[in-house]
VOGU-3710 file (C-alpha; in Angstrom, 3 decimals, decimal comma):
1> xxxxxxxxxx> -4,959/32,212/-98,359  -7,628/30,449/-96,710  -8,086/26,932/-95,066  -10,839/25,112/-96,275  -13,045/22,308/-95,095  -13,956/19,735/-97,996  -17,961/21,171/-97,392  -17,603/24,797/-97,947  -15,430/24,537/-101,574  -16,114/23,579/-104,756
11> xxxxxxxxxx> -14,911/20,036/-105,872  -11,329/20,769/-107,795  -10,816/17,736/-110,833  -7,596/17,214/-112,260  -7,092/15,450/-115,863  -4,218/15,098/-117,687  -4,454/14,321/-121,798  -1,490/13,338/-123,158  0,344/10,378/-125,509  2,695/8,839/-123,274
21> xxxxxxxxxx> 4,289/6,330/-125,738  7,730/7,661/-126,842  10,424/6,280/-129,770  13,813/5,001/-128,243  15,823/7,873/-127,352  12,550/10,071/-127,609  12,665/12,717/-124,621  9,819/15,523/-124,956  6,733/15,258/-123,216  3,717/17,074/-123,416
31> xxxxxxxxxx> 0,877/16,943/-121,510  -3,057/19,195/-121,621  -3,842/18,854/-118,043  -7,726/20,284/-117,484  -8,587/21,837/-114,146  -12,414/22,055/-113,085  -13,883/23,834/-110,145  -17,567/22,790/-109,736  -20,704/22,837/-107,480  -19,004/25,728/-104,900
41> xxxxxxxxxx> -20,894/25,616/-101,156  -20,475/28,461/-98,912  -17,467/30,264/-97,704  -17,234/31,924/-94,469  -21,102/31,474/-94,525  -22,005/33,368/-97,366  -22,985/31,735/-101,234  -20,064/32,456/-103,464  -21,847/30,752/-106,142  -23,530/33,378/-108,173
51> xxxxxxxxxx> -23,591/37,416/-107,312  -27,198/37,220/-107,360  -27,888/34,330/-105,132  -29,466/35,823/-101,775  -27,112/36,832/-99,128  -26,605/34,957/-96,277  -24,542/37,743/-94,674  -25,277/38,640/-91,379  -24,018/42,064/-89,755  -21,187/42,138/-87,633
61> xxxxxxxxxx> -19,431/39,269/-89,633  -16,341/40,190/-91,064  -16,138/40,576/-95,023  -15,008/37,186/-97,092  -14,087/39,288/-100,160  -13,099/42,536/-101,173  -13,316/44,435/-104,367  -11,540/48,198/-105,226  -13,032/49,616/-108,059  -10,057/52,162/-109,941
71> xxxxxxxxxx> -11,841/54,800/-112,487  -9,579/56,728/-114,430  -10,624/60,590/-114,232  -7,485/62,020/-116,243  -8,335/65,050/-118,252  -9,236/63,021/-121,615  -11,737/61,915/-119,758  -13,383/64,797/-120,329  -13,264/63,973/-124,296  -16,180/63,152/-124,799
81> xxxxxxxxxx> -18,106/64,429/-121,906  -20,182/61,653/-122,148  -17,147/59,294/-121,615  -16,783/60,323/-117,973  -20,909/60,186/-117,294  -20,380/56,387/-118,673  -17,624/55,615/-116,675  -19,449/56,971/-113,188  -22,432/55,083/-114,386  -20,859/51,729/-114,782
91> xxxxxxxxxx> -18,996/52,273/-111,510  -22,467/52,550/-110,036  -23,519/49,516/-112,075  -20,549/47,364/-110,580  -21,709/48,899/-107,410  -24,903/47,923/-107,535  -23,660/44,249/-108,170  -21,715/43,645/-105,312  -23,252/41,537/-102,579  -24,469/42,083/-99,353
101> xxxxxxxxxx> -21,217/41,581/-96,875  -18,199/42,379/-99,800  -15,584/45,179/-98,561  -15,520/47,554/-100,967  -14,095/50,925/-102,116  -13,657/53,443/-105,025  -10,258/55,171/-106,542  -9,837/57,939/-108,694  -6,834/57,837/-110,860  -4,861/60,427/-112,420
111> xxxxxxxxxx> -1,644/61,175/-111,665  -2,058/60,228/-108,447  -4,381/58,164/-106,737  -7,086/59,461/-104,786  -9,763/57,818/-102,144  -13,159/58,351/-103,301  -15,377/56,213/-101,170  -15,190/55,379/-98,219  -11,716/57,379/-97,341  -9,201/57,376/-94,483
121> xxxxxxxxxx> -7,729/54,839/-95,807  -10,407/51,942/-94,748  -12,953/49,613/-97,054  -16,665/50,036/-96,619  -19,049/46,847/-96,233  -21,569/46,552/-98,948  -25,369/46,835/-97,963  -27,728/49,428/-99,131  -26,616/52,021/-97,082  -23,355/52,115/-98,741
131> xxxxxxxxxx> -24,210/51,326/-102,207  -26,180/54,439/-102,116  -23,520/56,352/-100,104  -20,561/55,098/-102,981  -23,210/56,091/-105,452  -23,476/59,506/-104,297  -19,512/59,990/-104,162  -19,193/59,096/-107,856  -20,931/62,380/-108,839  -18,163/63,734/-107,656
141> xxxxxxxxxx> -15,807/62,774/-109,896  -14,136/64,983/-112,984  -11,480/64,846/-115,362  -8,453/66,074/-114,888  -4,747/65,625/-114,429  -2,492/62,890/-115,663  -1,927/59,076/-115,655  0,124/57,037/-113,581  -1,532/53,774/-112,808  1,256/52,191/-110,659
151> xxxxxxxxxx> -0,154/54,829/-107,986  -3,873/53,601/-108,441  -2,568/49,960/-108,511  -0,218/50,859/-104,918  -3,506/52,576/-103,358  -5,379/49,672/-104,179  -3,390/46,900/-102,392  -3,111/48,753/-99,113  -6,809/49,292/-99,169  -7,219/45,295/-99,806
161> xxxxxxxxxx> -4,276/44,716/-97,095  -6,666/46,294/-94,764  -9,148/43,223/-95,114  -8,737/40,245/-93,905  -10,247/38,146/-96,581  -9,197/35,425/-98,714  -10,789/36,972/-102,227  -9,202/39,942/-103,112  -10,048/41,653/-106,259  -9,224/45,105/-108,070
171> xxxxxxxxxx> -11,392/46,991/-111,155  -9,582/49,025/-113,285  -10,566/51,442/-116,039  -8,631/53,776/-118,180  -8,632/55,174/-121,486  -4,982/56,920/-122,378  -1,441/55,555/-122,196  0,451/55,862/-118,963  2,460/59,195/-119,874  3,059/60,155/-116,139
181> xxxxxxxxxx> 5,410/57,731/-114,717  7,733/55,445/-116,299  7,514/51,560/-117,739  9,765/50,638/-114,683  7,679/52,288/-111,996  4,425/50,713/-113,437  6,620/47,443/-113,583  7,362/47,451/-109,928  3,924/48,241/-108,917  2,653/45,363/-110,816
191> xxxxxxxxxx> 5,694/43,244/-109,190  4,784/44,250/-105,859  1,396/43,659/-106,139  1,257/40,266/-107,758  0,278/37,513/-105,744  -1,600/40,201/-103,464  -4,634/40,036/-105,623  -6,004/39,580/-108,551  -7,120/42,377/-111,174  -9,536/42,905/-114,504
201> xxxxxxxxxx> -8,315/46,121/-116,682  -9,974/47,317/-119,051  -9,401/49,848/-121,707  -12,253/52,830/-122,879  -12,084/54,167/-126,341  -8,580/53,836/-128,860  -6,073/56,438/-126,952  -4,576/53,711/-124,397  -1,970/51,345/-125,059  -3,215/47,624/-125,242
211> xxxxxxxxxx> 0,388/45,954/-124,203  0,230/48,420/-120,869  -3,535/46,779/-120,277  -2,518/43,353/-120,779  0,157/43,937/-118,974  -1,921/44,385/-115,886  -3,929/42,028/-116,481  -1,521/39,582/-117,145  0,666/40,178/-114,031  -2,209/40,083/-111,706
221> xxxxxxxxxx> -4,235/37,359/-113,103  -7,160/38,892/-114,450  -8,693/39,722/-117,481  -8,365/42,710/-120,294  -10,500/43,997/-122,635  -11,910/46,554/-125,077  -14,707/48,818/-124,555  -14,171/50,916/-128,137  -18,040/52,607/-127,107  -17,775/54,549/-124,090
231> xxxxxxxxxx> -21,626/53,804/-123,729  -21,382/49,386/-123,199  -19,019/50,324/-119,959  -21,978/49,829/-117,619  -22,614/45,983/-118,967  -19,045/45,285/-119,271  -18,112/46,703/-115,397  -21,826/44,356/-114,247  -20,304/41,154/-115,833  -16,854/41,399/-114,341
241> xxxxxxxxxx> -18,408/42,474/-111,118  -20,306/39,104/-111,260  -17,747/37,103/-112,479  -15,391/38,667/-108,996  -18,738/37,326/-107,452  -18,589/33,934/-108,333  -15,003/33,293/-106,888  -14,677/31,402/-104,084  -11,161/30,124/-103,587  -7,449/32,270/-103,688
251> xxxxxxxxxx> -4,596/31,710/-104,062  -4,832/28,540/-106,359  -1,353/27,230/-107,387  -0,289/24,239/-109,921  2,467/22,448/-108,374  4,480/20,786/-110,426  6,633/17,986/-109,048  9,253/15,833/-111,146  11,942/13,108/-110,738  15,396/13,560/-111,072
261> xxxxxxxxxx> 16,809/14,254/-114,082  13,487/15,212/-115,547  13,916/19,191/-116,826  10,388/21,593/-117,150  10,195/23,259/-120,436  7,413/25,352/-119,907  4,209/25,438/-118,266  1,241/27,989/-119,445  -2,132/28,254/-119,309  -3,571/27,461/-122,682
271> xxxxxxxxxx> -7,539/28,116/-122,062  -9,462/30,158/-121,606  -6,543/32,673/-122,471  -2,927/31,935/-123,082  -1,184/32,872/-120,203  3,243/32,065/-120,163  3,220/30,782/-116,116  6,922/28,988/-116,563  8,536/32,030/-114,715  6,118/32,177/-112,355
281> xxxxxxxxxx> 7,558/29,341/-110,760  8,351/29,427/-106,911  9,962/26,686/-105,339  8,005/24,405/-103,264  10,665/21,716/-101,734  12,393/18,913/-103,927  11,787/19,195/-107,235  8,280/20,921/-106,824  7,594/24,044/-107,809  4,618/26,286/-107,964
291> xxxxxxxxxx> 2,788/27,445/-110,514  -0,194/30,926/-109,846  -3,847/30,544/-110,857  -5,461/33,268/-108,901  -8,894/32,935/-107,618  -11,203/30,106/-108,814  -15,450/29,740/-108,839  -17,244/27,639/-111,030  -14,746/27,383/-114,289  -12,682/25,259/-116,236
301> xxxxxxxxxx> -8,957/25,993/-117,554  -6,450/24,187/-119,497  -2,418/24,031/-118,656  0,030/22,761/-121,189  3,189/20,943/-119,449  6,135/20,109/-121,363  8,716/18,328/-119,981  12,460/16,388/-120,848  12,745/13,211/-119,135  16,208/11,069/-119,292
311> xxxxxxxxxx> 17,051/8,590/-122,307  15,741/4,997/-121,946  15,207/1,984/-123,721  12,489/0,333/-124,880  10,055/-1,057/-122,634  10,646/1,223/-119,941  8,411/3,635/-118,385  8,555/6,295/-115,822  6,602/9,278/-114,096  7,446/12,376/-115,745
321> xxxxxxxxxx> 5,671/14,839/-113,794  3,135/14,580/-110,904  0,898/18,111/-110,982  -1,139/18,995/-107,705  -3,842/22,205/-107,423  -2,319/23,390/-103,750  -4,216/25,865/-101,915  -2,218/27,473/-98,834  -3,090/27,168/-95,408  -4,508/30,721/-94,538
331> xxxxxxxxxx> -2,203/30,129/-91,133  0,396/28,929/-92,418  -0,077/25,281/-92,134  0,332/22,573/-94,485  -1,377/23,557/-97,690  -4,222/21,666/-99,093  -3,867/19,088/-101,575  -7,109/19,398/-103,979  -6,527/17,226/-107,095  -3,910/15,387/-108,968
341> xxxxxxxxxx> -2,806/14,018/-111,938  -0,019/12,008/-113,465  1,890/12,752/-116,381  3,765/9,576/-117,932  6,665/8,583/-120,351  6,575/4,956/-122,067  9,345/4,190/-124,485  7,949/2,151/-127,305  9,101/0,702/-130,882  5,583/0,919/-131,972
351> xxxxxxxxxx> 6,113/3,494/-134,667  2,379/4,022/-134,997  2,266/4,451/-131,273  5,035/7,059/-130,359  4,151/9,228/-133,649  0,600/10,373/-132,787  -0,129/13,676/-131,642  -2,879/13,543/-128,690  -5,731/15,634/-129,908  -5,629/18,394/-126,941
361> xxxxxxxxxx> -2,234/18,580/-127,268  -2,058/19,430/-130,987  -5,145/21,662/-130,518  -3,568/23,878/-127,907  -0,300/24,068/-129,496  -1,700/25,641/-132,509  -3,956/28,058/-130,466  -0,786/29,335/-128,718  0,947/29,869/-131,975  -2,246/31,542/-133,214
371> xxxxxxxxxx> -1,950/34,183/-130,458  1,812/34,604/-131,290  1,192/35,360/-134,566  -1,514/37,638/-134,436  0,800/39,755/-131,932  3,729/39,930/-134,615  1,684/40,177/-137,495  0,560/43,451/-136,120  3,588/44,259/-134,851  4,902/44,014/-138,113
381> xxxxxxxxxx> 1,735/46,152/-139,413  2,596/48,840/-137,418  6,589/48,947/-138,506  5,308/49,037/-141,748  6,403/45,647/-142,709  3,588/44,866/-144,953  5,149/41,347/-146,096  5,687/40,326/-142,942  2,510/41,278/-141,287  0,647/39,933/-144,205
391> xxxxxxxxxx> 2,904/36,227/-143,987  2,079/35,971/-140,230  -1,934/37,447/-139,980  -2,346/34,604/-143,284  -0,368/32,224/-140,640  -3,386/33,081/-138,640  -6,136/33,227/-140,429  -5,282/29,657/-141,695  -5,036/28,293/-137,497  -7,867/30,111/-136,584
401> xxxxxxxxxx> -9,659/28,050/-139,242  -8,419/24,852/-138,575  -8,829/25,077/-134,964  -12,724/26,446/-135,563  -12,065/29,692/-133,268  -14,542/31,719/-134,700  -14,385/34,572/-132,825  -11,176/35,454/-133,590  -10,879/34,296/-137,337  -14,102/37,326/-137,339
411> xxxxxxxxxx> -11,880/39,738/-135,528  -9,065/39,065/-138,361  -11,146/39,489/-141,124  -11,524/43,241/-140,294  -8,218/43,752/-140,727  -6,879/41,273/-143,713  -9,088/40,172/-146,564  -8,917/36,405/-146,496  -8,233/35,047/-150,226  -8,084/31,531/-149,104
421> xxxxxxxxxx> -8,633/30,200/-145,565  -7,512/26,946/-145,787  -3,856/28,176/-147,304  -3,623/31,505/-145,272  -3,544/33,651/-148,056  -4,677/37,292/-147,027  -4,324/40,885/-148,546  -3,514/43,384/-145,955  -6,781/46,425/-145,750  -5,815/49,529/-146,941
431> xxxxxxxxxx> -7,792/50,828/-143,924  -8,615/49,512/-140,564  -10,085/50,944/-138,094  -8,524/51,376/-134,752  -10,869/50,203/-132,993  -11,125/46,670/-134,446  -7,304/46,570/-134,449  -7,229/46,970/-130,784  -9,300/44,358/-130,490  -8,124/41,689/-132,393
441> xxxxxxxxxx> -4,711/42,591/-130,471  -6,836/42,775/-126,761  -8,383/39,571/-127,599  -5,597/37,411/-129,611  -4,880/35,016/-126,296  -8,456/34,216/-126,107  -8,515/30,220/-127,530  -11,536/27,764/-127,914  -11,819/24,517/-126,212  -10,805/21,838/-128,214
451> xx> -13,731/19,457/-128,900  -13,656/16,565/-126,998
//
């Protein structure tokens, strides 16, 4: 979305981990290709590298970002009362984190969406004037009415339309299931907004649905998350108001291009979360396609790229892939190349060579299956299919192990009792609460680096 100059963007690295030595008649390859964004500048004059670096923004300069903060004030709001006086205080938190110069505005959601700050349709620009102003708006706000977060979603993107800046970010908060419009019209909204900007959800208490919440996130390249206490909102909405903060390039793609007769399997990201990105795919010319990332600061992700290249003999090698970070032209020039790598294919009769697994490769593969199983395991939970739930959360119990992700392998013990790590063998709890089961199913893409 926005053309940059090599001094006022972070320095984009592309490497690619992989075994490239294949047995005759061997066709898969698999590549961990790691993208790094480091040591951000400036962007349309103003630091992008931390939210609490001092502003250079100067009045009468148009906005470089622009954030919409979406508070759900249905009526179970109301239930607890305090829930609602945490979720106005961590919008004032957020608000309170933006920086000098950001576009900003506030939406109530219920079963329709509503304007709350600054209204008529327009984005205010943050200074201390309309932090306070924002602030005063939220008292305002009450429960009441229904939930249909396609509306707040719609609202949001028109408000963010309105700016013309290349960060655009949405906030959004809710803490019941989406009873007021149907799958398909929150399906469209997230299909009409993807690509438009990018979007953290999170979910407040145990009443909402975690695949709707993921689902958002998920479409619109964001994060999701639990806040089971109604009272850590305020920390939670500070950190993902920094973390919007620290972004200082949209619109990111992967582009993958290949040869002829080489076939893509599947692309996803594989760290910090697992994220599926093979469908994502939009063509880019011969044989290239690309590949979302959303918005980018100072961060490191890994992709996994799997591809099927022709038969050869041994001896021969080709290029199986090329992958390029692409960022487009903001008018509509020729994008910006940022990085490469090369993915190859060697055909070998060294047994010892074609047969071993490259570390990263191995590593991520077993933190995607981790994530897969925790999903069906507690799909299965929930069906009451207590053998299968308990086959697939000792499936990964035992990964989480292996691959040292802490975290999570914490997360499952509150729901299984582990017998034996090492072989998966669990006992299902007789009681769980719902809280920690929404977690562990809110947090089962999140992986661990593998250790270099």
């Amino acid at each position: 979305m926005a053309n940059f100059s090599k001094s006022n963007v972070p320095q984009f690295s592309v490497e690619v981990y992989q075994n490239e030595f294949l047995p005759e008649g061997g066709r898969e390859v698999n590549a961990i290709v790691t993208v790094a964004s480091t040591g951000g500048g400036t962007l349309g004059g103003t630091p992008f590298g931390t939210a609490s670096a001092s502003p250079s923004y100067i009045p009468g300069r148009p906005p470089t970002a622009a954030v919409v903060i979406m508070v759900d004030c249905s009526g179970s709001m109301e239930y607890p009362p305090t829930k609602m006086r945490n979720a106005r205080d961590a919008t004032a938190a957020a608000i309170d984190t933006l920086r000098d110069g950001v576009a900003f505005a506030v939406v109530s959601g219920t079963h329709i969406a509503r304007e709350v700050y600054p209204g008529n349709g327009r984005l205010a620009t943050a200074d201390s004037q309309t932090r306070t102003q924002a602030k005063e708006a939220l008292r305002k706000l009450s429960a009441g009415g229904g939930t249909a977060i396609g509306t707040w979603l719609r609202l949001a993107d028109r408000l963010l339309a309105s700016a013309d800046v290349p960060i655009r970010h949405g906030i959004l908060l809710t803490d019941g299931r989406n009873e007021h419009e149907s799958p398909e019209d929150l399906r469209s909204a997230l299909d009409a907004c993807a690509g438009r900007f990018t979007c953290d959800a999170r979910g407040v208490g145990t009443d909402w649905e975690v695949k709707e919440v993921t689902s958002i996130s998920s479409a619109l390249l964001g994060t999701a998350d639990i806040v089971a206490d109604p009272a850590n909102l305020a920390a939670d909405f500070t950190q993902m108001m920094e973390n919007a903060m620290g972004k200082e390039v949209a619109d990111v793609s992967l582009r993958l291009w290949t040869p002829v007769g080489v076939e893509i399997k599947f692309v996803k990201q594989v760290a910090p979360t697992v994220e599926e990105l093979t469908d994502r795919r939009t063509e880019a010319g011969p044989r290239a396609g690309d590949y979302p990332t959303g918005s980018w600061g100072d961060e490191s992700r890994d992709y996994h790229v799997c591809v099927q290249v022709p038969q050869a003999n041994v001896g021969q090698e080709m290029l199986a892939a090329r992958v390029s970070l692409i960022v487009p032209d903001r008018e509509g020039g020729t994008p910006q190349l940022l990085s490469q790598g090369l993915v190859r294919a060697v055909w070998t009769d060294d047994m010892a060579a074609s047969t071993s697994i490259n570390p990263q490769v191995a590593h991520y593969t077993g933190q995607a299956e981790l994530a897969q199983v925790i999903q069906q395991g507690l799909d299965a939970r929930k069906s009451g299919d207590v053998d299968g739930a308990t086959a697939k959360l000792g499936r990964a119990v035992q990964l989480a192990a292996a691959s040292g992700n802490a975290d999570t392998a914490k997360l499952l013990a509150k729901v299984v009792d582990v017998v034996d790590e090492a072989t998966g063998t669990v006992r299902l709890k007789a009681k769980v609460a719902e809280a920690d089961e929404m977690t562990l199913e809110t947090r089962s893409t999140k992986t661990v680096r593998v250790k270099k």
